[in-house]
C-alpha positions as CSV (number, residue, x, y, z in Angstrom):
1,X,95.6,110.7,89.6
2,X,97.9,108.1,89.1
3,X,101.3,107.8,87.1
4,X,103.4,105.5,85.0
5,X,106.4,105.0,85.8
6,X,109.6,103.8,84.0
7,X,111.8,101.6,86.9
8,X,115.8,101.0,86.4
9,X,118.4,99.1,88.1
10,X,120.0,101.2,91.1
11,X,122.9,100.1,93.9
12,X,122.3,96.8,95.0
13,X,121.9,96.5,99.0
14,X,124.1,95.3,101.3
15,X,124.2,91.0,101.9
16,X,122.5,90.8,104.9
17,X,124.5,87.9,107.7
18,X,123.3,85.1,107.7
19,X,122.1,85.1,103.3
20,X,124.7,82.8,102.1
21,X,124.0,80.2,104.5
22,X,120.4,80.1,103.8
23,X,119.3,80.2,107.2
24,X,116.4,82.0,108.1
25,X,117.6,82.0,111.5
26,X,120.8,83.5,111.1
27,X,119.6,86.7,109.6
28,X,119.8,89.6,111.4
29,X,117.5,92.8,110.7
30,X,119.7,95.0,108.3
31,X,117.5,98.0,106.9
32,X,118.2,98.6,103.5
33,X,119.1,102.3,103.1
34,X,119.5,102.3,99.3
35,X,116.4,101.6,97.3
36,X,117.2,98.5,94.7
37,X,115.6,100.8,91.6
38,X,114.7,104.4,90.7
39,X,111.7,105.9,89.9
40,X,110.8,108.2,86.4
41,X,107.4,109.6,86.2
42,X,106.7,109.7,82.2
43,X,103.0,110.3,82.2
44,X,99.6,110.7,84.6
45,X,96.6,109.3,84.1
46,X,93.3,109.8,85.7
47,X,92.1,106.7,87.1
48,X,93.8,104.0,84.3
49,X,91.7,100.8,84.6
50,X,93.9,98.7,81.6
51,X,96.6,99.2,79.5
52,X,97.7,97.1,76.2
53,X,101.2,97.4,74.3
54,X,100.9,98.0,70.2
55,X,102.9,94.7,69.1
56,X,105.8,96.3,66.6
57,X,105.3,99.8,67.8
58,X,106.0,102.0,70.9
59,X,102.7,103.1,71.6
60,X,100.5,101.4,74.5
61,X,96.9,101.9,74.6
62,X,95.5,103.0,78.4
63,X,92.0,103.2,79.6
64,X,90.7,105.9,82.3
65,X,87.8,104.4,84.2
66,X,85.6,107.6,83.9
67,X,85.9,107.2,80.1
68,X,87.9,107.7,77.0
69,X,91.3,106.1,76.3
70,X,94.3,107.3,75.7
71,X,97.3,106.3,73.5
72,X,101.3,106.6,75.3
73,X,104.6,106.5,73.7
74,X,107.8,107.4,75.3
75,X,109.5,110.2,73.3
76,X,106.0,111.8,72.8
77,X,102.7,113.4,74.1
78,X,99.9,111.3,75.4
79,X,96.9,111.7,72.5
80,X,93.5,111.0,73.4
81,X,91.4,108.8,71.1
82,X,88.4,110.0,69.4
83,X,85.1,108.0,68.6
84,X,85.4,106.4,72.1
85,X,81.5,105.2,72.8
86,X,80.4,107.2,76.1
87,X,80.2,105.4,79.5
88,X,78.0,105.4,82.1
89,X,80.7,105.6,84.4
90,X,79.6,105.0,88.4
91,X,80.3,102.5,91.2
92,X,82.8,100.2,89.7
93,X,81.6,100.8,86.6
94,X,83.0,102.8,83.6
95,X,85.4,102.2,80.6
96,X,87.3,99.0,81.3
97,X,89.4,96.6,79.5
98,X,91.6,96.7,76.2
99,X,93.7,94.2,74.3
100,X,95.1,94.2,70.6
101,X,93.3,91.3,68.6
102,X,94.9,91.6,65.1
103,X,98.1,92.7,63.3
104,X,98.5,95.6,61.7
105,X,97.1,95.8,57.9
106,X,98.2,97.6,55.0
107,X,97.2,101.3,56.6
108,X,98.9,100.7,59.9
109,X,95.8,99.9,61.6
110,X,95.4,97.6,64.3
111,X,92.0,95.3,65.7
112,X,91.3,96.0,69.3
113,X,88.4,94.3,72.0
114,X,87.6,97.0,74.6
115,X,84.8,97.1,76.9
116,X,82.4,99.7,78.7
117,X,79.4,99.7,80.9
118,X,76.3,101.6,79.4
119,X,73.0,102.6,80.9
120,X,70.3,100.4,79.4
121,X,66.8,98.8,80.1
122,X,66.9,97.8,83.5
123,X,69.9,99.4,84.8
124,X,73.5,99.0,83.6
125,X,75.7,97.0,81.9
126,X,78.7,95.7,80.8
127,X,79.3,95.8,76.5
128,X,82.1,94.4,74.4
129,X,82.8,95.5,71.4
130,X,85.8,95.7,68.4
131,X,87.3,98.6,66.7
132,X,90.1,99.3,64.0
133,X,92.8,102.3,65.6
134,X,96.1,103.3,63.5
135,X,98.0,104.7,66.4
136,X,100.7,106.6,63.5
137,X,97.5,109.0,63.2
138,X,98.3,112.5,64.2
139,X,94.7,112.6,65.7
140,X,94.0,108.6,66.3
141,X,90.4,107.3,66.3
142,X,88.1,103.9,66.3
143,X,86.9,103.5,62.9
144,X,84.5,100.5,62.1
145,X,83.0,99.9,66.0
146,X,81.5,96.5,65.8
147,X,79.6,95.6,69.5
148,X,80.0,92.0,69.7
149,X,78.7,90.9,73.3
150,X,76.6,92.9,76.2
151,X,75.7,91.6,79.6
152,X,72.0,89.9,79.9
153,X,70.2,91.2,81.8
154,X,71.2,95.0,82.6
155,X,70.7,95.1,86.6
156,X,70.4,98.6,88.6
157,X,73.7,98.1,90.6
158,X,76.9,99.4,90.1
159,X,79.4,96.5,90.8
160,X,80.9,93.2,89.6
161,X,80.9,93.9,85.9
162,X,83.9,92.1,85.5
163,X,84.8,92.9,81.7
164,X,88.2,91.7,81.4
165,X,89.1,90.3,78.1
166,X,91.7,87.8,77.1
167,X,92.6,86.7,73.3
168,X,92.4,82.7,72.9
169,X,95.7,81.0,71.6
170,X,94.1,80.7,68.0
171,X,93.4,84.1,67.5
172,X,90.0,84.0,66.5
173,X,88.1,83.9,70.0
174,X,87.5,86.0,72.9
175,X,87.4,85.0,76.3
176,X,84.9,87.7,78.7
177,X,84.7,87.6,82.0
178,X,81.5,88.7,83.8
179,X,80.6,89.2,87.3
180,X,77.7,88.2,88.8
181,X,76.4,92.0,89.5
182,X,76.2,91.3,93.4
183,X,73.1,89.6,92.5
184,X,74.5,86.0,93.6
185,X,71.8,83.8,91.3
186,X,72.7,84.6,88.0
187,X,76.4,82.8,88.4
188,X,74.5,79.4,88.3
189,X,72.2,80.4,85.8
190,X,72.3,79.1,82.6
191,X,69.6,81.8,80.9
192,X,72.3,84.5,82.2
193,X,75.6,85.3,81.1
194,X,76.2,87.5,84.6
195,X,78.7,85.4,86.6
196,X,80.2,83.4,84.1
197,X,83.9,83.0,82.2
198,X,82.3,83.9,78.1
199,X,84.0,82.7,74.7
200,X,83.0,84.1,71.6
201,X,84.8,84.4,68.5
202,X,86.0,87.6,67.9
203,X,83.3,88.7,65.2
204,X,81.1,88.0,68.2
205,X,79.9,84.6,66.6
206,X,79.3,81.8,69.0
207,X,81.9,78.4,68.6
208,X,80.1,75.7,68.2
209,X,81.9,73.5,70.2
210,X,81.1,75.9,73.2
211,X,79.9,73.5,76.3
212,X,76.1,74.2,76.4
213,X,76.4,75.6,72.7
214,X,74.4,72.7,71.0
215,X,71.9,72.0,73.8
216,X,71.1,76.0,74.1
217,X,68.5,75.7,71.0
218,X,66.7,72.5,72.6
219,X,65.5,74.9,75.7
220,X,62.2,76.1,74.5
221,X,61.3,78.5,77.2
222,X,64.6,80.5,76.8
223,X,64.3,83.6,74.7
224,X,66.7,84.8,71.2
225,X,68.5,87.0,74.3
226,X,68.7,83.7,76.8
227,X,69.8,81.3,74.0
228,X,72.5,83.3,73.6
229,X,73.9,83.9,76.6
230,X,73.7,80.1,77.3
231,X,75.6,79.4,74.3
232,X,78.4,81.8,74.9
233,X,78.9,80.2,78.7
234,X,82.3,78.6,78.7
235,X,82.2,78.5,82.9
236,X,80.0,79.1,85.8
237,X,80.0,80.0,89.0
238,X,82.2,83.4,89.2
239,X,81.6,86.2,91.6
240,X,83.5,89.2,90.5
241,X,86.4,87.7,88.3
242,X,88.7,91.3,87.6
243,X,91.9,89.4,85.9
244,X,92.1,86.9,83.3
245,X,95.2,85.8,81.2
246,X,96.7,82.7,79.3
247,X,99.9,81.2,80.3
248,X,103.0,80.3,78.6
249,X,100.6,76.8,77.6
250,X,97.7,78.4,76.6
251,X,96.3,77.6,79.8
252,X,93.3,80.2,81.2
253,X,93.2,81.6,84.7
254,X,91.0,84.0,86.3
255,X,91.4,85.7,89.5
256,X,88.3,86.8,91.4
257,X,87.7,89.0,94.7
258,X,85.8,87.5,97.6
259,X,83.2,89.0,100.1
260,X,85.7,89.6,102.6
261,X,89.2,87.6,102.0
262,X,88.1,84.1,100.1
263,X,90.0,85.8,96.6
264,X,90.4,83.1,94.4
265,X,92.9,81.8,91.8
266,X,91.6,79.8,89.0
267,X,92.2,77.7,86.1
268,X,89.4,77.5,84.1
């Protein structure tokens, strides 16, 4: 189980001798015996994999790895969302990321991009899909699931799906990332979206100024599935990229774990 938990200034510690001259040198060992913030437990959570704030609300949308999701608010209970698809959840594998991909319209209700791994031909994989939530909804619920991406091809392991999602500056694509399934090949494949940094728009269309979007069509012994994956491939060469996020400049990073050490921070 894990918690959320709402942090707040406390004492500040002692200056330690030696701080004000900035020398390392000078600075003795002082333990600090007053903690620099407190600690309020406002809600548990059984294995949260991702967690994404409802612009102009209070409520935050959280994902438990074993499946389902969850919607918090801080002077209220935590509400379970109904229609969630079911997960094949296993390994490193279950419900995964969420992020809010439109404003609210008219009835309150808000686009969101989550993701999931399913049991399929072949094995498992990761699936990406959109959904309309109104989190004002005594009993709150996807209406209007639309899937929008899936990993090609399912494989029978349980690790390095990857599905984190980021929202592009415009607002109209979707950056995926995928990991390679421990399967090592399919990262420098281009008839594989496993191992690979995706952008799609958000209706799951592919841009056409994608980097192998125009010469996808001219490879005549790639399949409707293998066309596609091609065409969504914005970079290659990932192992098991778990973070993604733009910066203040629009700028996209990834982080992604190594074998053993060798993590990796990258702008893509």
């Amino acid at each position: 189980m894990f918690g959320v938990a709402a942090c707040a200034p406390g004492p500040a510690p002692a200056e330690r001798p030696g701080a004000a001259s900035g020398n390392l040198g000078d600075m003795a060992p002082t333990p600090i015996t007053t903690a620099p913030f407190t600690v309020t437990s406002v809600a548990r959570f059984d294995s949260p994999w991702a967690m994404a704030f409802i612009p102009g609300t209070p409520f935050a949308i959280i994902t438990e790895r074993g499946g389902g999701m969850k919607l918090w608010q801080p002077d209220g209970p935590v509400r379970a969302i109904a229609n969630v698809p079911s997960v094949a959840a296993g390994g490193q594998g279950g419900q995964g990321d969420v992020i809010v991909v439109g404003e609210a319209n008219g009835w309150g209700e808000v686009m969101i991009a989550f993701s999931w791994v399913e049991a399929g031909p072949g094995g498992y994989g990761a699936v990406v899909a959109t959904a309309m939530l109104n989190p004002a909804d005594e009993r709150p619920a996807l209406r209007d699931i639309r899937r929008i991406w899936r990993q090609i091809p399912f494989m029978s392991g349980r690790g390095h799906f990857g599905h984190r999602l980021a929202l592009a500056p415009d607002g109209r694509h979707l950056f995926i990332s995928s990991g390679e399934r421990q399967a090592f090949e399919p990262a420098q494949s281009l008839r594989s979206n496993l191992g690979k940094i995706l952008r799609i728009g958000i209706d799951g269309s592919i841009p056409a100024d994608n980097p192998y979007a125009a010469r996808a069509p001219q490879m005549a012994s790639t399949s409707p599935a293998e066309e596609r994956a091609m065409a969504e491939i914005w970079s290659l060469g990932h192992r098991n990229p778990l973070g993604i996020a733009l910066d203040a400049d629009g700028r996209l990073w990834e982080v992604e774990m190594g074998p053993a050490g060798g993590d990796e921070l990258n702008r893509i």
